[in-house]
N, CA, C and O atoms as a Tripos MOL2 file, in Angstrom:
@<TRIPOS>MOLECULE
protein
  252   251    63     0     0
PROTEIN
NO_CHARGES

@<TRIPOS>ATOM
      1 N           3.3210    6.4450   35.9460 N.3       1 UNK1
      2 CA          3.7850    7.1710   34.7900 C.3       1 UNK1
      3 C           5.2030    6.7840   34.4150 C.2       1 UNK1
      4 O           5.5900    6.8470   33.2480 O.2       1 UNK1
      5 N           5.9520    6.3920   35.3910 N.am      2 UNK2
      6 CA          7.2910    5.8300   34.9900 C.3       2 UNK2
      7 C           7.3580    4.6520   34.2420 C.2       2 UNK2
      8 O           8.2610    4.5810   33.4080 O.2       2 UNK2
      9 N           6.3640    3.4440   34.4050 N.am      3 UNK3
     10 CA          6.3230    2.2650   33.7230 C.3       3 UNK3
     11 C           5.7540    2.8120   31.9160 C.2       3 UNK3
     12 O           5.8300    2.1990   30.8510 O.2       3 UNK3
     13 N           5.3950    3.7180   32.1300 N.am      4 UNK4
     14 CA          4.9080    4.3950   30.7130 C.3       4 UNK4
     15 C           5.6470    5.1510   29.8420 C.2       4 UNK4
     16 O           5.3760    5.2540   28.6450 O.2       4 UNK4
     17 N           6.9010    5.8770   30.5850 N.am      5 UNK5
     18 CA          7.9060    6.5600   30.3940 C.3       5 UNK5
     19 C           9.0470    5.5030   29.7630 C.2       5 UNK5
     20 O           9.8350    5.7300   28.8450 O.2       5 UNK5
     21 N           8.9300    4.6310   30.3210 N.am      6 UNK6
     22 CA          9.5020    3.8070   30.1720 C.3       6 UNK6
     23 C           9.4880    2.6270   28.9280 C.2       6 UNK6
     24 O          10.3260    1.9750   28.3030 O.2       6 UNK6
     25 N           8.2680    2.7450   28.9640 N.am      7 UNK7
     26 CA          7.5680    1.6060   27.8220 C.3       7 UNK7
     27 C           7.9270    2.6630   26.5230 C.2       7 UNK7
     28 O           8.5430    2.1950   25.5650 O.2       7 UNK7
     29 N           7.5670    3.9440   26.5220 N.am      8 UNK8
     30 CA          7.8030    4.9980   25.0850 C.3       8 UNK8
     31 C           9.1880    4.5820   24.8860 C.2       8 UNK8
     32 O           9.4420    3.9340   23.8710 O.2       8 UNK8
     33 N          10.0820    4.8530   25.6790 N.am      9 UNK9
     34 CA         11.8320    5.0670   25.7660 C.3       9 UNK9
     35 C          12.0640    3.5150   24.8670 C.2       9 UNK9
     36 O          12.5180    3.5610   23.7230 O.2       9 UNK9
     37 N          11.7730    2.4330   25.3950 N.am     10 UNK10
     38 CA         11.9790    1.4610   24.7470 C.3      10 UNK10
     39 C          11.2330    1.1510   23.3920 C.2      10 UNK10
     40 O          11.8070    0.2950   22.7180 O.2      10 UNK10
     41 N          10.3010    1.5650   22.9560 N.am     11 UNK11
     42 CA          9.8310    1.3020   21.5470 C.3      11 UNK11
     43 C          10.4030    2.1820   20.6430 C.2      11 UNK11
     44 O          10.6030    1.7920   19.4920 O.2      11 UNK11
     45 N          10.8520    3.8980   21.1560 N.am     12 UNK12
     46 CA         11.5440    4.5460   20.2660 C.3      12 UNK12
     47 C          12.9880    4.2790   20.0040 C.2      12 UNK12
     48 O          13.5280    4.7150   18.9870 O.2      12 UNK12
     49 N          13.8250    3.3550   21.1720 N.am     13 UNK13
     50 CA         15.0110    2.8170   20.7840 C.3      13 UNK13
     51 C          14.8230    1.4650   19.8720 C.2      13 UNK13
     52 O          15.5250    1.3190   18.8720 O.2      13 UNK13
     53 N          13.9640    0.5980   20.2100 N.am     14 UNK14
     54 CA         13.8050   -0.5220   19.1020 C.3      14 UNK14
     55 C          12.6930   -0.9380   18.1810 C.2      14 UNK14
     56 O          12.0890   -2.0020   18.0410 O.2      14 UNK14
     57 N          12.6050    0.3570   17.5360 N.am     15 UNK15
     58 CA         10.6610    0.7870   17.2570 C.3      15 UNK15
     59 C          11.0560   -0.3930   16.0060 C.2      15 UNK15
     60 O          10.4000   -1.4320   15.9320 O.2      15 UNK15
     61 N          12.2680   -0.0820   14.9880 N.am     16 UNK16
     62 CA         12.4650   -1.6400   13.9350 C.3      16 UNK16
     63 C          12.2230   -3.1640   14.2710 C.2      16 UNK16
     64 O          11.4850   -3.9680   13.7020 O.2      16 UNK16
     65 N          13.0320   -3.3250   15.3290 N.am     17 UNK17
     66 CA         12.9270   -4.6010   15.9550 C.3      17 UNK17
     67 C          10.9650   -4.9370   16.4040 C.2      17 UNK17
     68 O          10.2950   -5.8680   15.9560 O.2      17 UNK17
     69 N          10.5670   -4.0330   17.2100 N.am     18 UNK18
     70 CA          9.1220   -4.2760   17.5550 C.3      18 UNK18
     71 C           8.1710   -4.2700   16.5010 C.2      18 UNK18
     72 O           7.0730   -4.6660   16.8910 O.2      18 UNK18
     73 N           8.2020   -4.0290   15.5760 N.am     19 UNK19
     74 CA          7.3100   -3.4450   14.2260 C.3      19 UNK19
     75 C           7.6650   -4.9260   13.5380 C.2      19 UNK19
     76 O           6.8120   -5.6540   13.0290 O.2      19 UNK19
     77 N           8.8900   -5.1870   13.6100 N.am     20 UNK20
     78 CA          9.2800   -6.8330   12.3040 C.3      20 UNK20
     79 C           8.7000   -7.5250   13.4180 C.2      20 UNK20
     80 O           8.1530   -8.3450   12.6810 O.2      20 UNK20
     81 N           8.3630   -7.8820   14.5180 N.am     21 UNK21
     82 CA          8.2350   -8.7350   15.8880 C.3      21 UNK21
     83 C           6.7240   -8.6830   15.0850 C.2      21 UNK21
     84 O           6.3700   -9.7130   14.5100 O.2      21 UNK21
     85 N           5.8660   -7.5240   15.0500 N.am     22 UNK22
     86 CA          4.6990   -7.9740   15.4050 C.3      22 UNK22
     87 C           4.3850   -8.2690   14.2400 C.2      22 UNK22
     88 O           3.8770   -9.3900   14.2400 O.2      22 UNK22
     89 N           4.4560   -7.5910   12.6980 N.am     23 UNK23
     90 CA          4.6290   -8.0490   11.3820 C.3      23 UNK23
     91 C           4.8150   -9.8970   10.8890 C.2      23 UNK23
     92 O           4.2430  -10.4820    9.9690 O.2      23 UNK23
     93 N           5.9000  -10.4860   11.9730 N.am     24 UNK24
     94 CA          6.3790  -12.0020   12.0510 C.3      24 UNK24
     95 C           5.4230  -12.6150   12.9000 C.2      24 UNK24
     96 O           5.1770  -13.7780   12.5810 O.2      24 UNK24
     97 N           4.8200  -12.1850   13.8740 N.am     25 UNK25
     98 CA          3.6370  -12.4300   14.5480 C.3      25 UNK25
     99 C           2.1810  -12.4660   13.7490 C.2      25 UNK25
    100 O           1.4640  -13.4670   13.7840 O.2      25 UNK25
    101 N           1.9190  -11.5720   13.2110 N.am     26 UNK26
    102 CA          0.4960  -11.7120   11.9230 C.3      26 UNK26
    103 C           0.7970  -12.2160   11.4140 C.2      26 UNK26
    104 O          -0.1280  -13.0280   11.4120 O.2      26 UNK26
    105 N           1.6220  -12.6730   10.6330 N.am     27 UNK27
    106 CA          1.9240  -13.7860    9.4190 C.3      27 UNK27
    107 C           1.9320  -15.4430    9.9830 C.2      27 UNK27
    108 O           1.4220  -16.4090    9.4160 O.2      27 UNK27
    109 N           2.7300  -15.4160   11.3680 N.am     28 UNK28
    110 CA          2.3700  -16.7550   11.9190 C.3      28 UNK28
    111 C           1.1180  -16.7690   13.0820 C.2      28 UNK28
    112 O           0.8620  -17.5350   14.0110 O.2      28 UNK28
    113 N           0.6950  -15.9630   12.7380 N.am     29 UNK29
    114 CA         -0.7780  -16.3690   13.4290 C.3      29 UNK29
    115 C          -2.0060  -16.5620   12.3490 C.2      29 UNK29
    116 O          -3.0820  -16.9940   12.7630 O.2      29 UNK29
    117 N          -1.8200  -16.2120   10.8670 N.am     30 UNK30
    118 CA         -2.6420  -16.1940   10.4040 C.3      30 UNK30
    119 C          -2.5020  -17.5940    9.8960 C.2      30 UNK30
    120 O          -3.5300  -18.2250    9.6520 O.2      30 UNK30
    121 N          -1.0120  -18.2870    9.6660 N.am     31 UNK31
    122 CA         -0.9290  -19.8290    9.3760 C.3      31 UNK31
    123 C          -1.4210  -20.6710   10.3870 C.2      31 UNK31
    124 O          -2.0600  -21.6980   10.1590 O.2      31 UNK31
    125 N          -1.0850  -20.1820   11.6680 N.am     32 UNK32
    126 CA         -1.3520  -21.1040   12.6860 C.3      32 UNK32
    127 C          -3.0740  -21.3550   13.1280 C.2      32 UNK32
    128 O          -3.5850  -22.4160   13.4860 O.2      32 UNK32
    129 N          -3.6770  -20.1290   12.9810 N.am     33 UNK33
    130 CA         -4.9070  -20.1410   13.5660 C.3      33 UNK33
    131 C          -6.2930  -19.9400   12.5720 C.2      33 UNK33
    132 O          -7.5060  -20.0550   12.7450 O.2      33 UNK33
    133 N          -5.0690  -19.4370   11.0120 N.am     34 UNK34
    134 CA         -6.6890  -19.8550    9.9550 C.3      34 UNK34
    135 C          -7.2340  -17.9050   10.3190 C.2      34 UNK34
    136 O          -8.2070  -17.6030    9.6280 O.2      34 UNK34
    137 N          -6.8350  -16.9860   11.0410 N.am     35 UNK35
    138 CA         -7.1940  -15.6960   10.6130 C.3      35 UNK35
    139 C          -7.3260  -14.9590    9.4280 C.2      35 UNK35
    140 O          -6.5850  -13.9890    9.5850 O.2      35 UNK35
    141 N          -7.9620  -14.8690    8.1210 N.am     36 UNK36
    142 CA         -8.1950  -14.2450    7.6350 C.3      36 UNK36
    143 C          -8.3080  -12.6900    7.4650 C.2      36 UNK36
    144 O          -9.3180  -11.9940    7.5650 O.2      36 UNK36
    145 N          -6.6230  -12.2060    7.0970 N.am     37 UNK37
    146 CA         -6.0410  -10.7840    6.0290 C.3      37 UNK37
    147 C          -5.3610  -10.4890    7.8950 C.2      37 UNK37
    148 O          -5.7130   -9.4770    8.5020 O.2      37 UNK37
    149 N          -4.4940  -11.4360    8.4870 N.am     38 UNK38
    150 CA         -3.5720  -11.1120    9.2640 C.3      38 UNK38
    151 C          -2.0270  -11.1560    8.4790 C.2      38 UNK38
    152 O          -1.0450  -10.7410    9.0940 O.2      38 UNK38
    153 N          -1.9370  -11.5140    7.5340 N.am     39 UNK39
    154 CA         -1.1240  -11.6520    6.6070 C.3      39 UNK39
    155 C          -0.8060  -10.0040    6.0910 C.2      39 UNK39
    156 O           0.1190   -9.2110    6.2660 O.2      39 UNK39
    157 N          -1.5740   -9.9910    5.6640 N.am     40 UNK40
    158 CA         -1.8710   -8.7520    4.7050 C.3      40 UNK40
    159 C          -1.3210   -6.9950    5.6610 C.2      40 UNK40
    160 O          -0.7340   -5.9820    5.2820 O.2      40 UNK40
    161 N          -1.8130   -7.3670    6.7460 N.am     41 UNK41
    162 CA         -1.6850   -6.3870    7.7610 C.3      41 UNK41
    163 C          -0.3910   -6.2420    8.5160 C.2      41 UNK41
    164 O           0.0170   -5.2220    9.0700 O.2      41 UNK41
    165 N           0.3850   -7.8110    8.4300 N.am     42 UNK42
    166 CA          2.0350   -8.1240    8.6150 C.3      42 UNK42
    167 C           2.5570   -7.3560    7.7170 C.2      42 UNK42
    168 O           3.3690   -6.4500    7.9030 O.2      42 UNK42
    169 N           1.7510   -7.9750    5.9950 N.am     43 UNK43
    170 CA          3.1350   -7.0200    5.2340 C.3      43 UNK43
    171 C           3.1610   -5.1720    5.2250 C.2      43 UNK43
    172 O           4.0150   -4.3460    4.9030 O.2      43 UNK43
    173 N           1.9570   -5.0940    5.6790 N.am     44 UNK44
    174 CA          1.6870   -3.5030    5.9970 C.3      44 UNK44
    175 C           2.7630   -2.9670    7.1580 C.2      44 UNK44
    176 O           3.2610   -1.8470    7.0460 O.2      44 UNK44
    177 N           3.0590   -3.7600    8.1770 N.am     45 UNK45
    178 CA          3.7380   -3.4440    9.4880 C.3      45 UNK45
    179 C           5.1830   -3.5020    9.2540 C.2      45 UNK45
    180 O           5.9620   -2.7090    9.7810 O.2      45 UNK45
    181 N           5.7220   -4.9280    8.0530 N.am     46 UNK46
    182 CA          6.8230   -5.1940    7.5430 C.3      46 UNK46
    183 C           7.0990   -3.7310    6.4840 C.2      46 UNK46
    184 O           8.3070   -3.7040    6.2490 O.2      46 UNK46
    185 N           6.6020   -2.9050    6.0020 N.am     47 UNK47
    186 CA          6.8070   -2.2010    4.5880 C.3      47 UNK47
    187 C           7.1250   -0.6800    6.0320 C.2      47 UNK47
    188 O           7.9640    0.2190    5.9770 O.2      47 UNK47
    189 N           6.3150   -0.8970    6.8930 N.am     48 UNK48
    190 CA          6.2630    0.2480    7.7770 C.3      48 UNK48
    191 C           7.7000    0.4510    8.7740 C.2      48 UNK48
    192 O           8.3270    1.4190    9.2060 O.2      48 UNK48
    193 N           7.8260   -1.1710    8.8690 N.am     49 UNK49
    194 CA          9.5410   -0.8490    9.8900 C.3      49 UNK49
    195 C          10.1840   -0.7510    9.0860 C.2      49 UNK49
    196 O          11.2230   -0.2340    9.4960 O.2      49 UNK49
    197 N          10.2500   -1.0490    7.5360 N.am     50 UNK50
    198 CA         11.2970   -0.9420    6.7450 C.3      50 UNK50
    199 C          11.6690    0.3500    6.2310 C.2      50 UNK50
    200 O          12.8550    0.5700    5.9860 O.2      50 UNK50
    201 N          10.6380    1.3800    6.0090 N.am     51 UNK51
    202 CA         10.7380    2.4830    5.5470 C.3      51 UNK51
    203 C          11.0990    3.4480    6.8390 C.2      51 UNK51
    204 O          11.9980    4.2900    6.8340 O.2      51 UNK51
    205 N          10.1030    3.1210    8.0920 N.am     52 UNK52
    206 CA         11.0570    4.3530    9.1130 C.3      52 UNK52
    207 C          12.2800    3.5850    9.4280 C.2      52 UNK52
    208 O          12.8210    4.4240   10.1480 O.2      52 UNK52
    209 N          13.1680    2.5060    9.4010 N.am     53 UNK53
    210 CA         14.4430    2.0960    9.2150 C.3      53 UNK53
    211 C          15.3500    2.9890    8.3350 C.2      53 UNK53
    212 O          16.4870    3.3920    8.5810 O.2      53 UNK53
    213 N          14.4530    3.2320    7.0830 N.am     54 UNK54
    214 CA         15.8490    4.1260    6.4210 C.3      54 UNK54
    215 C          15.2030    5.1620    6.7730 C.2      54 UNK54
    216 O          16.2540    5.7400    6.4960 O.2      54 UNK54
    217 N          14.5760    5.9090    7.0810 N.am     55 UNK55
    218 CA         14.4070    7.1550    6.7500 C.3      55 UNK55
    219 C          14.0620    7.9070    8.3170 C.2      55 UNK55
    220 O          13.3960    8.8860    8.6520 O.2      55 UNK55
    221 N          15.1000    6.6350    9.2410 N.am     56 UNK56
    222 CA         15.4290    7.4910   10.4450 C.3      56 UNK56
    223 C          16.4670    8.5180   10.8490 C.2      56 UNK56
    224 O          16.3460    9.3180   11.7770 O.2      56 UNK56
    225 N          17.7650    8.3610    9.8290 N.am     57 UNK57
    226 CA         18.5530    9.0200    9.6210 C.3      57 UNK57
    227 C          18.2110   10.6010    8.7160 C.2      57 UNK57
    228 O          19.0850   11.4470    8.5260 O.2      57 UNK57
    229 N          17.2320   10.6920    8.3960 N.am     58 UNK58
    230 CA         16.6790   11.4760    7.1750 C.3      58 UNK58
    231 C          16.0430   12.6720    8.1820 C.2      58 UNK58
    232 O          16.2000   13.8920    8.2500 O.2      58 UNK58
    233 N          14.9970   11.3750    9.1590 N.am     59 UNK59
    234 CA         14.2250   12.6130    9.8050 C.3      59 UNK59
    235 C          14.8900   13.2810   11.1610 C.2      59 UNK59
    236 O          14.3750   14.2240   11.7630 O.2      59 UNK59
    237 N          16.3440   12.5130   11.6060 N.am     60 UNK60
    238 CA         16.9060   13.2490   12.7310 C.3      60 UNK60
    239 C          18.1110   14.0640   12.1770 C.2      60 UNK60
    240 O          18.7510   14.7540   12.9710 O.2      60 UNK60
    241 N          18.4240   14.0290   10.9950 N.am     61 UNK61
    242 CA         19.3240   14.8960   10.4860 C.3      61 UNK61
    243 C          19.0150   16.7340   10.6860 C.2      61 UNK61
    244 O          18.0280   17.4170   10.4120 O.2      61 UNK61
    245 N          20.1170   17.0170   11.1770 N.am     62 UNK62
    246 CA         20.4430   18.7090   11.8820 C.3      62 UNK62
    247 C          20.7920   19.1320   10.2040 C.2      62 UNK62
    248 O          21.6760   18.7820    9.4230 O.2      62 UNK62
    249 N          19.6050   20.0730   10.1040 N.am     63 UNK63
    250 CA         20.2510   21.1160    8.9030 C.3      63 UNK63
    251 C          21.4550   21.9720    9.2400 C.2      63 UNK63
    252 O          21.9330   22.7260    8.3920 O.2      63 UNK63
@<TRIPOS>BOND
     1     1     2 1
     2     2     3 1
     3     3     4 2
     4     3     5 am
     5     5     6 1
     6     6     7 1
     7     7     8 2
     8     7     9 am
     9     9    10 1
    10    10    11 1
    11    11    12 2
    12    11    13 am
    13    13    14 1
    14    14    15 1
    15    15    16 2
    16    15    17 am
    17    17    18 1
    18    18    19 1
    19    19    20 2
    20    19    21 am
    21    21    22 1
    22    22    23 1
    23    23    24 2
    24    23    25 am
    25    25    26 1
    26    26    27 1
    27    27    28 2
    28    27    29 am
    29    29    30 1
    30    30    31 1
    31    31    32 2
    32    31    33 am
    33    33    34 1
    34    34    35 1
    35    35    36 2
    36    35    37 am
    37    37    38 1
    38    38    39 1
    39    39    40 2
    40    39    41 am
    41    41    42 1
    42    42    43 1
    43    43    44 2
    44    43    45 am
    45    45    46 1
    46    46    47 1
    47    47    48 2
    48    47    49 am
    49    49    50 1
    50    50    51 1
    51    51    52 2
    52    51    53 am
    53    53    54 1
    54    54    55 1
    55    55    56 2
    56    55    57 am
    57    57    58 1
    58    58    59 1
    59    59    60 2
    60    59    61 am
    61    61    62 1
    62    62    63 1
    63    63    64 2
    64    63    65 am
    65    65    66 1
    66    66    67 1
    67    67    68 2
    68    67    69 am
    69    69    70 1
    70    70    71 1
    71    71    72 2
    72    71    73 am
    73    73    74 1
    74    74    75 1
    75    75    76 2
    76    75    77 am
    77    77    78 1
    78    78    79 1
    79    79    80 2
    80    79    81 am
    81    81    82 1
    82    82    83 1
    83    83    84 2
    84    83    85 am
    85    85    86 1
    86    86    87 1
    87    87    88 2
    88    87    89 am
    89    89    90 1
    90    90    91 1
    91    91    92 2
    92    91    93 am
    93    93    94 1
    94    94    95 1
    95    95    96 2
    96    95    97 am
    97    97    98 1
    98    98    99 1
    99    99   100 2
   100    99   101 am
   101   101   102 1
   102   102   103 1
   103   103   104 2
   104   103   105 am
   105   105   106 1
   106   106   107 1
   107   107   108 2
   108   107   109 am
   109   109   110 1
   110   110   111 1
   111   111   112 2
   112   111   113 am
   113   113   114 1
   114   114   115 1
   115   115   116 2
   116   115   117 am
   117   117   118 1
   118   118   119 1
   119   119   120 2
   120   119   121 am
   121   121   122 1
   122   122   123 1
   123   123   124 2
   124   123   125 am
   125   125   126 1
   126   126   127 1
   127   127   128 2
   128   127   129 am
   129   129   130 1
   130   130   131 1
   131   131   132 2
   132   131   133 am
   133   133   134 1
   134   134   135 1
   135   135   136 2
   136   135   137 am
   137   137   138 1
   138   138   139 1
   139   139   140 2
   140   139   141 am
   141   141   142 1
   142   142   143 1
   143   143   144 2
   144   143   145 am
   145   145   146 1
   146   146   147 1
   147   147   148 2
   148   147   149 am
   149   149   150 1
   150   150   151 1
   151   151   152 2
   152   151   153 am
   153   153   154 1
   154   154   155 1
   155   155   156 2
   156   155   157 am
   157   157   158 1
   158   158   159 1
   159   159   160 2
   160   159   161 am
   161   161   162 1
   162   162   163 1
   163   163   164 2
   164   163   165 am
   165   165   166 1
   166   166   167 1
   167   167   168 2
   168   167   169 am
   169   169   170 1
   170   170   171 1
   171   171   172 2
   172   171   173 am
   173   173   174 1
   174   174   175 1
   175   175   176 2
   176   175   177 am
   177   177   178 1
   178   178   179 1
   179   179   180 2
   180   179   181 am
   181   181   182 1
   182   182   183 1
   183   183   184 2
   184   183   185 am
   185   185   186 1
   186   186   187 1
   187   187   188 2
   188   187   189 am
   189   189   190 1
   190   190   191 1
   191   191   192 2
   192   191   193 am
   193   193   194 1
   194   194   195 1
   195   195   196 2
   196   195   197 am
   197   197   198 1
   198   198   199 1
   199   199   200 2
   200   199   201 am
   201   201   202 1
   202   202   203 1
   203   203   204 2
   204   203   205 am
   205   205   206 1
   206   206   207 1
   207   207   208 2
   208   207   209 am
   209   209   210 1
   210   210   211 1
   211   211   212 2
   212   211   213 am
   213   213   214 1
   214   214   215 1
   215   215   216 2
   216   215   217 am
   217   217   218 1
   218   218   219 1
   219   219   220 2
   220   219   221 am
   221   221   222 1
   222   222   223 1
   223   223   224 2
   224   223   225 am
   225   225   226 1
   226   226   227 1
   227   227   228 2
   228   227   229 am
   229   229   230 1
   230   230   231 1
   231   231   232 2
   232   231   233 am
   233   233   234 1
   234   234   235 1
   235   235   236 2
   236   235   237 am
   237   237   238 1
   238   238   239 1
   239   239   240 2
   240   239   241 am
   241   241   242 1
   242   242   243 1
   243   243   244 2
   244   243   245 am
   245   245   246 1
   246   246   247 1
   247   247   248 2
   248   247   249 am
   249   249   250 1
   250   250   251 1
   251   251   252 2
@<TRIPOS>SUBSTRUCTURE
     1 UNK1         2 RESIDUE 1 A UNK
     2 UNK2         6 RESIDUE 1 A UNK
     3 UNK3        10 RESIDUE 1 A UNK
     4 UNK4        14 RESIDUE 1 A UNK
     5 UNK5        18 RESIDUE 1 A UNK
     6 UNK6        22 RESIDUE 1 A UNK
     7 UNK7        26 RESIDUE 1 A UNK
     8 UNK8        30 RESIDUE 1 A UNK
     9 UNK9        34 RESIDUE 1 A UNK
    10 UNK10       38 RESIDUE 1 A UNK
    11 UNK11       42 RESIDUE 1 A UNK
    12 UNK12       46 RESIDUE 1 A UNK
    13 UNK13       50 RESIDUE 1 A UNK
    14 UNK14       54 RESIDUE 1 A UNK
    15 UNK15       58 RESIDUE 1 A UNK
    16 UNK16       62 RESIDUE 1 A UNK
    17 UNK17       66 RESIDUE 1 A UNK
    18 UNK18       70 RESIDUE 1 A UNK
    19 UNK19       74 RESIDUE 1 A UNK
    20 UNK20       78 RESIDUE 1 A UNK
    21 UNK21       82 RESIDUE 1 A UNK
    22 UNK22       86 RESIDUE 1 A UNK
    23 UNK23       90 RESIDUE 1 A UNK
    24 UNK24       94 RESIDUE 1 A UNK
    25 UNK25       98 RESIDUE 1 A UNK
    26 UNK26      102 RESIDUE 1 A UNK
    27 UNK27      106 RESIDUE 1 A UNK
    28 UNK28      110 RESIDUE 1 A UNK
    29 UNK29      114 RESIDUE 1 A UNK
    30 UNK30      118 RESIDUE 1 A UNK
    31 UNK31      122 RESIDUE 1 A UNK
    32 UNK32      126 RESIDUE 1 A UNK
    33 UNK33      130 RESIDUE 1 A UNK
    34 UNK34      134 RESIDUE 1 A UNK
    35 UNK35      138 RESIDUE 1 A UNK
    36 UNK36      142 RESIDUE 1 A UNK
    37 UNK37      146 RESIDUE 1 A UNK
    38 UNK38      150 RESIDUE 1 A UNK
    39 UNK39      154 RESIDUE 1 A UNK
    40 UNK40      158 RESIDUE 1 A UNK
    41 UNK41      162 RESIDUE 1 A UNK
    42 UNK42      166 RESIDUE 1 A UNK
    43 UNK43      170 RESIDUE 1 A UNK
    44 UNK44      174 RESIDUE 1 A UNK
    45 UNK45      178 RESIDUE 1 A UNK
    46 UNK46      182 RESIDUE 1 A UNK
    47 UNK47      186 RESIDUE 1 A UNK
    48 UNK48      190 RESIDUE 1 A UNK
    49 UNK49      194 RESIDUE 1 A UNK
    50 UNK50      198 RESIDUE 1 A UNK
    51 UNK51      202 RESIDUE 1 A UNK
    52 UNK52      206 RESIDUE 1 A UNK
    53 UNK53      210 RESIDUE 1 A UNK
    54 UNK54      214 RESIDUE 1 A UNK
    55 UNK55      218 RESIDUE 1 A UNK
    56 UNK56      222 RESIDUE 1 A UNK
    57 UNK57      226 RESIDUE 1 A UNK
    58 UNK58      230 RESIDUE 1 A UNK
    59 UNK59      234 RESIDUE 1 A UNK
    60 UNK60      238 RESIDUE 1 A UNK
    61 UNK61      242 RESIDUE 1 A UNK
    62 UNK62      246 RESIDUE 1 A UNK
    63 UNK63      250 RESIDUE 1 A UNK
């Protein structure tokens, strides 16, 4: 449970960085290997780190 504890702790500190990682990953796998709508599913992952990027400040803001 600690390697799991562990694995959460690190995706919620670099959940932007991991989200553009795998986003840059579908896009060059779909050039490299000929996958069909891995592209498509990058820019879905790209539109997804970009928006909880800004709107991380939004949702931890103390009324």
């Amino acid at each position: 449970m600690k390697v799991f504890k562990s694995i959460n702790q690190f995706l919620i500190k670099y959940e932007f960085l991991v989200l553009m990682t795998i986003a840059a990953s579908m896009h060059l796998g779909e050039r490299n290997f000929g996958i069909e709508g891995l592209a498509n599913i990058g820019t879905l992952f790209f539109l997804i780190a970009i928006v909880s990027f800004f709107m991380k400040k939004y949702i931890n803001k103390k009324e």
